[in-house]
C-alpha positions in Angstrom: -67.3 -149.5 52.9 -66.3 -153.0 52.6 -68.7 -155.4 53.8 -66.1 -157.4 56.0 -64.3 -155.4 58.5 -61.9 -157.4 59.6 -58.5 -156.4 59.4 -55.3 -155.0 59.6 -51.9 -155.1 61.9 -51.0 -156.0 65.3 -49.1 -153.3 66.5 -46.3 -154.0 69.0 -46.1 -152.4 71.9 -49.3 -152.5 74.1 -49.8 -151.1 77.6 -52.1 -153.6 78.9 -53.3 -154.8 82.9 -50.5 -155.8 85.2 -52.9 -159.4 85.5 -52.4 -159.4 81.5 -55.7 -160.8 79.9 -54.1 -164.1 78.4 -56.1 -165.1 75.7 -57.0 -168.8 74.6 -55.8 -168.4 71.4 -56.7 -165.0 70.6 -58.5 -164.8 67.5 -59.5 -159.1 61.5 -58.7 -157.1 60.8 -57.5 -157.6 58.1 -55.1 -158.0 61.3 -56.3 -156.2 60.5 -55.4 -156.2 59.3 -55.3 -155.8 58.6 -60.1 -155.6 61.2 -65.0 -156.4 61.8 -69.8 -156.7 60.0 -70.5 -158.4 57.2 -73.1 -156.9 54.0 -73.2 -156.7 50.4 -69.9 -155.5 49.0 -69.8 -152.5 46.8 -67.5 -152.6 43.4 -64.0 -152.6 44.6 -63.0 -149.4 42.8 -65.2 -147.3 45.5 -65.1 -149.3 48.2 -63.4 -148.6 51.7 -61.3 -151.9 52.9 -63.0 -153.7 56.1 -59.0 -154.6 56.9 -56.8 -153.1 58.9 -53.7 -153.6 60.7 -54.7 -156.2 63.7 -53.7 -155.9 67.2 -52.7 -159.3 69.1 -55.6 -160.8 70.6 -54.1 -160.4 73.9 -52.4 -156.4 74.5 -49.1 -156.7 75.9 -48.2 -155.3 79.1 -45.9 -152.8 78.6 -42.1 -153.2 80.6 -40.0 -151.6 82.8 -36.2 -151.9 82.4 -36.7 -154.6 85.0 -39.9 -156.1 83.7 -40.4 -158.9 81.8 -43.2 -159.2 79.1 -45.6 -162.8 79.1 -47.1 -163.6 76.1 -49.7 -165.1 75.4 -48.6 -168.9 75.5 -47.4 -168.3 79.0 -43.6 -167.6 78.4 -42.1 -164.7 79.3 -40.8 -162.4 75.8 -38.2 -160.0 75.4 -37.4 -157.4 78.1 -37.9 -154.4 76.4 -37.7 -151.0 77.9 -40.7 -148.8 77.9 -42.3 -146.1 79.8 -44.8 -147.2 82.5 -48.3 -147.9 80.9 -51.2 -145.4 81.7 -53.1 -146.8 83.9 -56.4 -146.1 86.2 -57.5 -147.9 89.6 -60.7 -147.7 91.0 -62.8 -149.9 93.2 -60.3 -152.8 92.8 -60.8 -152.5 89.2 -57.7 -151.7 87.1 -57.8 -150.3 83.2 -54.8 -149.5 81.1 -55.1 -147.6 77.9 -53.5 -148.7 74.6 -53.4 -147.7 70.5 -51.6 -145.6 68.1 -51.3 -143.2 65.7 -51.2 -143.5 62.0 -50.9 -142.2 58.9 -50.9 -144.2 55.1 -50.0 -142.4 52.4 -50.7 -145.3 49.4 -50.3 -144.5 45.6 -51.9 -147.3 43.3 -51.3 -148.1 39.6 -55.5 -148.8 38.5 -58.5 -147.1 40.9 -59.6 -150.4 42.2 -59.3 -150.4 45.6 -59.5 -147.7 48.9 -57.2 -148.0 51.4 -56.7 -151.9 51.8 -56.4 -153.8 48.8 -57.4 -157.5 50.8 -59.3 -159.4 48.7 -61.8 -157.2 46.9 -62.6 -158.1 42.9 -59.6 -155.5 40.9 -61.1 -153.2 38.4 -60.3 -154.6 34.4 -58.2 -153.8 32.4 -59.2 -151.6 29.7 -62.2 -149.6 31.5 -61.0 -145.9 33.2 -60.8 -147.7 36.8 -58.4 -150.3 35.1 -55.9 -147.5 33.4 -55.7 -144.7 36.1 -53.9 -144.4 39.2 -55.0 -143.2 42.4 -53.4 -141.5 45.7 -54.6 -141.7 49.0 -54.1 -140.3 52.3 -55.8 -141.6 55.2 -55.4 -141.9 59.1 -58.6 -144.0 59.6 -56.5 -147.0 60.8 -55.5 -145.4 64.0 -56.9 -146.6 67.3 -57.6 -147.1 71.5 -58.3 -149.8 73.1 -58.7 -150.3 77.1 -58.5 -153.9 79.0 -60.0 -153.8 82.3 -59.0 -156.4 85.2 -61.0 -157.0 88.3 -59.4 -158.3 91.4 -59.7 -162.4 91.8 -62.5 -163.5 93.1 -61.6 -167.3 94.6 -59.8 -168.7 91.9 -61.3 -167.1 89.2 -60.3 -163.9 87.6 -62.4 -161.8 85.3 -60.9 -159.2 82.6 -62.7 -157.2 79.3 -61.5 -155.4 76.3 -62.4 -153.0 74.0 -61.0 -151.8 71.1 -61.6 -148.9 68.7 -60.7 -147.8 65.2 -62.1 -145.7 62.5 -63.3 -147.8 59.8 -66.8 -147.5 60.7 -69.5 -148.2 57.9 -69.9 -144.6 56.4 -72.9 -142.6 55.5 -74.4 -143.8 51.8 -73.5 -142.2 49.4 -70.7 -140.7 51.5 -68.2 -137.6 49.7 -64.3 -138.4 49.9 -64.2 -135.7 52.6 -66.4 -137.0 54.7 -64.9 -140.5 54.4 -60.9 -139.8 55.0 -61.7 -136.3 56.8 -64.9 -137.7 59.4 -64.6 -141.1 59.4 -66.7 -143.6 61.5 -66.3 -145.2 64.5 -66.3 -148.9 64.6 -66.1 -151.6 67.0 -63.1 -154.3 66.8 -63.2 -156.0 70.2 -65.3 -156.2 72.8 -65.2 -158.8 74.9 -65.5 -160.4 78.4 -63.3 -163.6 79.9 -63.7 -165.5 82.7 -59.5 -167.9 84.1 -60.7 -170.4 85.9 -58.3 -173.3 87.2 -60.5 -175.9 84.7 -61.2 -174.1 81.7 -61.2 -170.3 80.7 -64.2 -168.7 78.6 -64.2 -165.8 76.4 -68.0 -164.0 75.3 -67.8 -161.1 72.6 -66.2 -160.0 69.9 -62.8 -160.9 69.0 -61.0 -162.6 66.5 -62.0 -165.9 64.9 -60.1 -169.3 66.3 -60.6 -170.5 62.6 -56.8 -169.3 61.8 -55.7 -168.5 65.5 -56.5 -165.1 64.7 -54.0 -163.0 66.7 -52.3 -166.0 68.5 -48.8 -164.8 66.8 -49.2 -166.1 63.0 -49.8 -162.9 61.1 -47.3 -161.8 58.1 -45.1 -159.0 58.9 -46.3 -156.2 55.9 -47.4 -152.4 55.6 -50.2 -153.4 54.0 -53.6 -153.9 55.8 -54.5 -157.1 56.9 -55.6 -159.4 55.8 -53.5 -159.4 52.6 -54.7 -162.0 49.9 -55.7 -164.8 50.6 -55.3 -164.5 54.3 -58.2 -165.6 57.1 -58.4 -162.5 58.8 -62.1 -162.2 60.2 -63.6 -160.6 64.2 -67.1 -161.6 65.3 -69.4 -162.3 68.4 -68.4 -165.6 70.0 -68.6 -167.6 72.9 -65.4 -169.5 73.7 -63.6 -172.4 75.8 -60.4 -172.7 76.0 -57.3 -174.4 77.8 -53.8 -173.8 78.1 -51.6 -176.6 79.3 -48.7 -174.7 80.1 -44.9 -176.5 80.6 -41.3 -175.3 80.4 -40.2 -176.4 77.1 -43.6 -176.6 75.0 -47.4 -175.5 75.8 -50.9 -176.9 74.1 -53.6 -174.6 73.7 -57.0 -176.2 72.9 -60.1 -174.6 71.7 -64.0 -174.3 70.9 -65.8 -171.4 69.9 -69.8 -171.1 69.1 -69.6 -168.2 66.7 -72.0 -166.0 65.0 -73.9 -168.1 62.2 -72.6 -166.9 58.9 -76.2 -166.5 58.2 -78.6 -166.1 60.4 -81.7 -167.8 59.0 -79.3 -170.4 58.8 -80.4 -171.0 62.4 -77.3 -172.9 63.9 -73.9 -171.0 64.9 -70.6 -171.4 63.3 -68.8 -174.4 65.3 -64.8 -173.4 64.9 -61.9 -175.2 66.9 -58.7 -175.7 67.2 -55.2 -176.9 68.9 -52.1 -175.1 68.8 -48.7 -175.9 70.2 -45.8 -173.2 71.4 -42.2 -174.1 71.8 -41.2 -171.9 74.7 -37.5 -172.0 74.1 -37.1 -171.6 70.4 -37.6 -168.2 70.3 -37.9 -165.8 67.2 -38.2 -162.7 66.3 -42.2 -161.6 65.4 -43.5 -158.4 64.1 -47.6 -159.0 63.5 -48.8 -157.0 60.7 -47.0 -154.2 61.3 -46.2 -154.0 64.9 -43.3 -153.5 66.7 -40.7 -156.6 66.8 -40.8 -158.8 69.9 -40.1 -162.3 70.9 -42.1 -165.5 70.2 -41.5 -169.4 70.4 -42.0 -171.1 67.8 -45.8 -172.5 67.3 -47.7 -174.6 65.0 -52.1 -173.9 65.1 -54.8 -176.2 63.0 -58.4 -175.2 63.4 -61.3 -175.8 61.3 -65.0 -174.5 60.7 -68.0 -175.8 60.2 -71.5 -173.3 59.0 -74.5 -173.8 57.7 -77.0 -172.4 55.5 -81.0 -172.2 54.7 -81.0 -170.1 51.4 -84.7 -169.2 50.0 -85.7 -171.2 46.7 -84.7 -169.9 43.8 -88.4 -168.4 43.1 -89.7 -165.2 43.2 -93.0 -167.0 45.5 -93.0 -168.4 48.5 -91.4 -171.7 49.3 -89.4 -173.5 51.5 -85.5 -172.7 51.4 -82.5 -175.1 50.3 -79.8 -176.4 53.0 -76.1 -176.3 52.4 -73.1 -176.9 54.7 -69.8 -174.6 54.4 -66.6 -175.8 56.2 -63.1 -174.7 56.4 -59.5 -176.3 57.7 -56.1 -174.1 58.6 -52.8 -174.4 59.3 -50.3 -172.4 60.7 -47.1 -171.8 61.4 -44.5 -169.4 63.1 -40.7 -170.8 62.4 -37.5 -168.9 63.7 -35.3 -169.7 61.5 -32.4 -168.1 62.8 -33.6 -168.1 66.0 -32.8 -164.9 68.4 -29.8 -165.3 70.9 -31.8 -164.4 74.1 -35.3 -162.9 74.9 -34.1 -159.4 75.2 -31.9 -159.1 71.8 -33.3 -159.8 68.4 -30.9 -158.8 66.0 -29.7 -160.5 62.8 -33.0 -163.3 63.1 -35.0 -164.5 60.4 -38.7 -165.8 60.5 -41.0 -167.0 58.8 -44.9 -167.4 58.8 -47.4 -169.8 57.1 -50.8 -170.4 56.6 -52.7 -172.7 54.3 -56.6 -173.1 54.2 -58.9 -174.4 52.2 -62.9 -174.9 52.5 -66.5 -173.9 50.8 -68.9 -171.3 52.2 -66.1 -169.6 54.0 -65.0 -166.6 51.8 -66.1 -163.7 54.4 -63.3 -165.5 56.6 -61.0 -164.1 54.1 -61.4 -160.2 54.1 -63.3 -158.7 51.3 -63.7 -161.7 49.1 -66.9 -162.5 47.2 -65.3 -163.0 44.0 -67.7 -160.8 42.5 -70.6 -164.0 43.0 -73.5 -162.8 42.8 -77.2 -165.0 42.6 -78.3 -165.1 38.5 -81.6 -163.3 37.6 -84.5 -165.6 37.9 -85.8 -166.9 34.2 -88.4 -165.0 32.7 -89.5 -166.7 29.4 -93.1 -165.2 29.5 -91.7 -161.5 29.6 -94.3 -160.8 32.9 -93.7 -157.5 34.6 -92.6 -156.5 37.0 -90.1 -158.5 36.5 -89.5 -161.7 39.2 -86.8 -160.6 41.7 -85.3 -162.9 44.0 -84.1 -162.1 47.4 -81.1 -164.6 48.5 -81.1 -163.7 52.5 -77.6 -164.3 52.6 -74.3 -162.0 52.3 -72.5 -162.3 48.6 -69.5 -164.8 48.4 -70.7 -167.8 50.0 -73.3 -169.6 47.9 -75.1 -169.1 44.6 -77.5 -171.2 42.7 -76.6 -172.8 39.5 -78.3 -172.4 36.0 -80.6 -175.5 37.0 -81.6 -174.0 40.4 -79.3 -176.0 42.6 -77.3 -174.9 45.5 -74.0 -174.9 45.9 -71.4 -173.1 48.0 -68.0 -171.4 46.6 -64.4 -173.1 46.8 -61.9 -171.5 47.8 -57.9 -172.7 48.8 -55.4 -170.4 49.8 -51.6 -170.3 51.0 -50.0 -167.3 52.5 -46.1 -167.2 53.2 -43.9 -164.5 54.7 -40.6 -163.7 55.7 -39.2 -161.3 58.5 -35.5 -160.0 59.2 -34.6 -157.8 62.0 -31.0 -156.3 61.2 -28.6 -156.1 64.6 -28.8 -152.7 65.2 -31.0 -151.4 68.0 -31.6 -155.2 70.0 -33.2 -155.6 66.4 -36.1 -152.9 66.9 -34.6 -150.5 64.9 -34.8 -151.9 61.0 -36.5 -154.9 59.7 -37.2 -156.3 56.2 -39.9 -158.5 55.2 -41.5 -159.9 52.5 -45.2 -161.9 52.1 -45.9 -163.7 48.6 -49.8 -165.3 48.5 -52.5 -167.3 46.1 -55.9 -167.6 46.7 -57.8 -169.8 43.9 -61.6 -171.1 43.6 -62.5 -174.3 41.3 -66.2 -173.6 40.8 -66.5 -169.9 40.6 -66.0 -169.6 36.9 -68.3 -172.9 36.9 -71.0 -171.4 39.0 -71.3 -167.8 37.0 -73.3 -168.1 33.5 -70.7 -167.2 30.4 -72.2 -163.8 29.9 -71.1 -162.8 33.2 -67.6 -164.2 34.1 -66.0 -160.7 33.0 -67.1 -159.4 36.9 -66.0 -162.4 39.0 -62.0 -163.7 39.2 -61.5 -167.2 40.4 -57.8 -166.4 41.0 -55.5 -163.8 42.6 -52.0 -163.6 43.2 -49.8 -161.1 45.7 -46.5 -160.1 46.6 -44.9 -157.6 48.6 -41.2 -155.7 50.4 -41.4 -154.1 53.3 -38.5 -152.0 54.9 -39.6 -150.4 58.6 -37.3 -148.3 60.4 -37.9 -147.1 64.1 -36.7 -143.2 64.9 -37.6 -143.8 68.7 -38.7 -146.6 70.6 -42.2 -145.0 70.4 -42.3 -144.7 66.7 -42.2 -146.1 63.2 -41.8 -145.4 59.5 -42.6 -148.4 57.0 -42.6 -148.4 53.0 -44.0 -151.1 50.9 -44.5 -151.8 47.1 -47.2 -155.0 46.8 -48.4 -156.1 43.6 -51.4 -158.2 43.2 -52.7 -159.8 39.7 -56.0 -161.3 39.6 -57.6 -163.7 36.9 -60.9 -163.2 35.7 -63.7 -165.7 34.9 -63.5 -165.0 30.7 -58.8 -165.3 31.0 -58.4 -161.6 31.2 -56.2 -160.7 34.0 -55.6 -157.4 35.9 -52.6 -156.2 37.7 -52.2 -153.4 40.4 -48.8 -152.1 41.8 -49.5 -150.1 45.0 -46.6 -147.7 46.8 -47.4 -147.3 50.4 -45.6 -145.2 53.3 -46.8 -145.1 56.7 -46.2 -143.4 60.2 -46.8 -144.9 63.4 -46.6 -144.0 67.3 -47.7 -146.3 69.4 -48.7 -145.6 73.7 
């Protein structure tokens, strides 16, 4: 199972609480997102993807034909038709139930991935992994989730999530049957938040601010989230946030004390951010791949900062080495040919961006070690048992050099996609899209002694068409074809070509 659950698409329509739980900025996936726990990963070509498609940060409250749905910035989106959401009532409390239904059927060119590609190390070329295709069917991706609103008390209002999928960590070794046929449960969110008129606070697990995970910038893309070289990352938080809210434009600002990366690093991840939503230019947004609904155009930046204690690089007893990790993002979503009016988005084009770039962050990007890995401590006296070394720290984000000095891995990144809903339908019944992506590191080749730069890649490079077509407003069929090629640490280079089809129904 890979290491990094976090994950794959937002899926579009939601049935969430009539006193919608707004989220400060919502932060895979991988998302997932194309996502969710972090441990050593296993080699790509047996591994299961921690992506998956992503649902927004904050479920959508599903309309009536006189509704009108309020996302997440404060504006009001399209009105959209929809059956009334399930919903339960009890002591004052209300809880409205949401997920969907899905089925991937993927078909690779090489063996070196499961059923997200994200960012995990390709098989070579040249070994059987590298020359023979795969298929795969799977319906692990498909979920329920449940937001629960308590009546106000004073001015302040109290709501939870949580959300379920089935990419759960699976049994080691686990068969193929038990993996696609009895898959694991695993937590995505699960989370508390507290509106208050001064500030609003979040507590649990959601998805990072580093990115505004879930705050409307995701690629529109079969594949899992996150794709390469995309933040797509969930884990336990404590957040403050505040949305100044206006007619024409609204500021979101935000600080999050987040899981330490590393927990004998002793101090939590500090992440925050600003973003800003333009309420009237509206376009058309399909996240991961959710159903199509409108969004104002919005610009996030957020950064990250982490920090590590690492154990010498001894096999005795010593006192560790310190290193600090940090991260900045940007993001955009840009309607280019903006939509005509809330409720019909036909013939719009969009288009998403993010660029990041940082050291000691590659678990932020789903999947991704780059096959690092800590060197074998010297041994010129040939004593045995031979001296192991135990890092206390996940794979990816730090390695020592061949003169015992710590350093943490480089990685930049930029992620770019483009959405078209075709004017048939209000624009919810065919869209195109395409995502194009590079993620590069400038030390990993550096960092891994000659002899072993055949197992790391230090650059990777992806592109993929989407066509999605909905049957019923309920339902949706996508196909993709994504191609990735990664470079490896000795100028050999893979390629995979993937074929995916999936099937969605969404309540």
């Amino acid at each position: 199972m890979n290491p990094h659950p976090h994950a794959r698409r937002t899926r579009g329509r939601r049935w969430a609480l009539g006193a919608a739980i707004l989220l400060g900025g919502g932060s895979a996936a991988h998302a997932q997102t194309p996502g969710s726990p972090a441990a050593p990963q296993a080699p790509a070509a047996t591994t299961a993807p921690a992506a998956t498609r992503t649902l927004a940060a904050t479920p959508t409250p599903a309309a009536t034909p006189d509704s009108t749905v309020v996302l997440a910035s404060g504006a009001p989106a399209a009105v959209v038709p929809a059956p009334v959401a399930p919903t339960v009532t009890a002591g004052g409390v209300t809880a409205s139930f949401y997920g969907f239904v899905e089925l991937d059927l993927m078909h690779d060119s090489t063996q070196s991935f499961s059923e997200a590609i994200v960012n995990n190390t390709m098989a070579r070329p040249a070994t059987p992994a590298g020359d023979n295709p795969r298929t795969q069917f799977s319906a692990r991706d498909s979920r329920f989730g449940m937001t629960l609103a308590a009546p106000p008390h004073g001015r302040v209002r109290t709501s939870a999530r949580f959300e379920l999928d089935f990419f759960g960590n699976q049994p080691v070794p686990a068969s193929e049957d038990e993996t696609f046929s009895a898959p694991e449960v695993r937590l995505r969110h699960y989370y508390v938040k507290f509106e208050t008129p001064v500030v609003d606070v979040l507590a649990g697990q959601t998805h990072d601010l580093f990115g505004w995970g879930g705050a409307g910038f995701y690629p529109n893309t079969v594949a899992f989230l996150g794709v390469p070289g995309e933040v797509y990352h969930r884990d336990p938080q404590l957040r403050v946030s505040k949305l100044l809210a206006g007619s024409t434009a609204s500021l979101e600002l935000a600080l999050a004390a987040v899981r330490p990366a590393q927990r004998d690093g002793e101090i939590p991840d500090g992440q925050g951010g600003a973003r800003v939503a333009f309420e009237r230019f509206l376009g058309a947004s399909a996240q991961g791949a959710g159903q199509a609904m409108a969004q104002p155009a919005s610009l996030g930046v957020s950064g990250i900062y982490r920090h590590f204690s690492v154990p010498a690089f001894t096999a005795s007893a010593a006192n560790p080495n310190t290193a600090n990790g940090w991260g900045v993002s940007a993001n955009l979503f840009l309607p280019i040919v903006p939509a005509r009016s809330r409720a019909d988005l036909g013939n719009t084009l969009s288009a998403t961006a993010e660029a990041t770039m940082g050291t000691g962050i590659s678990n932020l990007y789903t999947g991704l070690t780059g096959g690092v890995l800590f060197p074998a401590l010297p041994n010129p006296a040939m004593t045995l048992p031979v001296p192991t070394f135990n890092p206390d720290i996940d794979e990816g984000l730090a390695t020592y050099d061949a003169a015992g000095k710590l350093h943490t891995i480089n990685w930049r990144a930029l992620v770019v996609g483009l959405q078209y809903r075709a004017p048939y339908g209000m624009g919810r019944k065919l869209g195109l899209s395409a995502v194009g992506s590079q993620i590069q590191s400038n030390n990993v080749d550096a960092l891994t002694p000659m002899q072993g730069r055949s197992g790391v890649f230090s650059k990777a490079q992806y592109a993929d068409g989407n066509v999605f077509f909905a049957p019923t407003p309920e339902s949706q069929v996508g196909a993709s074809v994504q191609v990735e090629r990664q470079t490896f640490g000795d100028g050999v280079y893979g390629v995979n070509v993937r074929g995916e089809l999936a099937v969605y129904y969404f309540f």
